[in-house]
FIKEGU-269109 format. One record per atom (N, C-alpha, C): z, x, y; residue in three letters. Coordinates in steps of 0.1 Angstrom, whole numbers, padded with zeros to 4 digits, always signed. Layout:
N
ZXYALA...
END
This chain:
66
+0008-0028+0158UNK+0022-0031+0155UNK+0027-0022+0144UNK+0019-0017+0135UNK+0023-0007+0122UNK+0027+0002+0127UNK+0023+0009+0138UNK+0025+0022+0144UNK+0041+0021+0151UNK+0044+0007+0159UNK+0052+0005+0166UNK+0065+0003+0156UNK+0059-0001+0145UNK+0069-0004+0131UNK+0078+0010+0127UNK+0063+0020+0126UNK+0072+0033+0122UNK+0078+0039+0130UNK+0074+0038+0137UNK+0079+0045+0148UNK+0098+0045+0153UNK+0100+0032+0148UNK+0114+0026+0152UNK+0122+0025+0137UNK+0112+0039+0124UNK+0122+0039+0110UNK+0132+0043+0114UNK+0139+0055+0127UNK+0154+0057+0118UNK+0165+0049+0124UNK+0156+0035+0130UNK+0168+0024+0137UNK+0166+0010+0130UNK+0161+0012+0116UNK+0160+0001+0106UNK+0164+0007+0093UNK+0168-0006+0082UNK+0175-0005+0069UNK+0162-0002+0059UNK+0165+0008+0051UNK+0154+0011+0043UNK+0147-0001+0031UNK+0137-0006+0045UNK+0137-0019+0031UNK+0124-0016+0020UNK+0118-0006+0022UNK+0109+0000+0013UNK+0109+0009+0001UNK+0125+0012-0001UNK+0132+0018-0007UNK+0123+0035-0014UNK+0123+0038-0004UNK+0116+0054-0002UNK+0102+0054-0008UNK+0101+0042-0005UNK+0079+0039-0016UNK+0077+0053-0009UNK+0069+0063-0016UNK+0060+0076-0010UNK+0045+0068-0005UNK+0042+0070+0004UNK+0029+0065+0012UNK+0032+0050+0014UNK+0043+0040+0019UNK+0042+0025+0015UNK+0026+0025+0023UNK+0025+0028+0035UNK+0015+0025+0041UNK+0003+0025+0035UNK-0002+0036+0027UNK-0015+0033+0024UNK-0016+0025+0010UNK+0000+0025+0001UNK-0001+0008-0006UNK-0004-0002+0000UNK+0001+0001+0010UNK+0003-0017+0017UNK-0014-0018+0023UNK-0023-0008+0028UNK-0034-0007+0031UNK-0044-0014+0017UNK-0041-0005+0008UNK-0054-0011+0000UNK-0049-0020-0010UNK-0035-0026-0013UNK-0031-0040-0015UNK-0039-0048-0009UNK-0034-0051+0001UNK-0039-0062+0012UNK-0059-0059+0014UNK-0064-0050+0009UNK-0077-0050+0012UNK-0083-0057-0006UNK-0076-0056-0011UNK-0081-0058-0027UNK-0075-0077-0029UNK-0067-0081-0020UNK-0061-0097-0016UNK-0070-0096-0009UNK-0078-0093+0004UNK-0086-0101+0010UNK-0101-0103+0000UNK-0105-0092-0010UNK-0113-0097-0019UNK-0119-0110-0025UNK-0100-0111-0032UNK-0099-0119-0041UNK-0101-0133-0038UNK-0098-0132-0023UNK-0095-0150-0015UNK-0107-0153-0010UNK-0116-0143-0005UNK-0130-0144-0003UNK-0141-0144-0016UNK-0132-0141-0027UNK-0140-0144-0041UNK-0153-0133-0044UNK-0152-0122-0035UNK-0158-0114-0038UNK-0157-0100-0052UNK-0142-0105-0054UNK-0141-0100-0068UNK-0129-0108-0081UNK-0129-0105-0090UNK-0127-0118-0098UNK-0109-0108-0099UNK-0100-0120-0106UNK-0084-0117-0105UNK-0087-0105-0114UNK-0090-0103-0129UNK-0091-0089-0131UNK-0098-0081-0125UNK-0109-0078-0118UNK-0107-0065-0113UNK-0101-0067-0098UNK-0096-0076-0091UNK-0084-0072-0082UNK-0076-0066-0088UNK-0070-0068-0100UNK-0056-0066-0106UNK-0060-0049-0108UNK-0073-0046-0114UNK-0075-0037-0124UNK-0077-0023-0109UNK-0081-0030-0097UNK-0085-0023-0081UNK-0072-0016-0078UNK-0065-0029-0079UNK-0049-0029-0074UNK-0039-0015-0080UNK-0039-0020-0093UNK-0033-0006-0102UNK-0040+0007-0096UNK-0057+0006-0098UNK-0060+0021-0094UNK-0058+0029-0083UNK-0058+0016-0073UNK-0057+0023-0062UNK-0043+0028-0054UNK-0034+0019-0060UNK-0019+0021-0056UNK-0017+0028-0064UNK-0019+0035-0073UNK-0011+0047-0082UNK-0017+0057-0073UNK-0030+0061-0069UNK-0039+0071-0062UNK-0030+0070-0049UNK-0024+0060-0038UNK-0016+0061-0028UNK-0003+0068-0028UNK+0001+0061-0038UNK+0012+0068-0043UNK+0013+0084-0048UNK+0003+0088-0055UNK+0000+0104-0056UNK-0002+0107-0045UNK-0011+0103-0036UNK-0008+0111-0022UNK+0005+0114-0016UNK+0015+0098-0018UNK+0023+0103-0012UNK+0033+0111-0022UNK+0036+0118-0028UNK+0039+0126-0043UNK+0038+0138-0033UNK+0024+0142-0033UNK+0020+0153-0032UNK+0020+0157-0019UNK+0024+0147-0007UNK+0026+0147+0011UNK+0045+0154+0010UNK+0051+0148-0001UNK+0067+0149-0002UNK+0069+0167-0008UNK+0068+0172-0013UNK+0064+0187-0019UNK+0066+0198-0005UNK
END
């Protein structure tokens, strides 16, 4: 359905407000929340996953925009 999602951006309102890479935020968000709820990692290092990893997505997408 993600694929089906992008696919149909230039007939939707920008609700991601130009995030660079939302997708691979929204990828290892949601992988660092399924962690947490399975208690496989404790709220700081979700939080601490979370920061690293979504700043690193976001550089990608930085450096995809160039």
């Amino acid at each position: 359905m993600l694929k089906a999602y992008g696919d149909n951006t230039p007939n939707i309102v920008d609700n991601i407000r130009n995030n660079l890479n939302w997708q691979g935020v929204r990828d290892v968000f949601y992988l660092s929340i399924k962690d947490l709820l399975l208690e496989k990692k404790t709220p700081a290092e979700v939080a601490a996953g979370i920061d690293q990893s979504c700043n690193t997505a976001l550089s990608i997408g930085r450096g995809k925009e160039k």
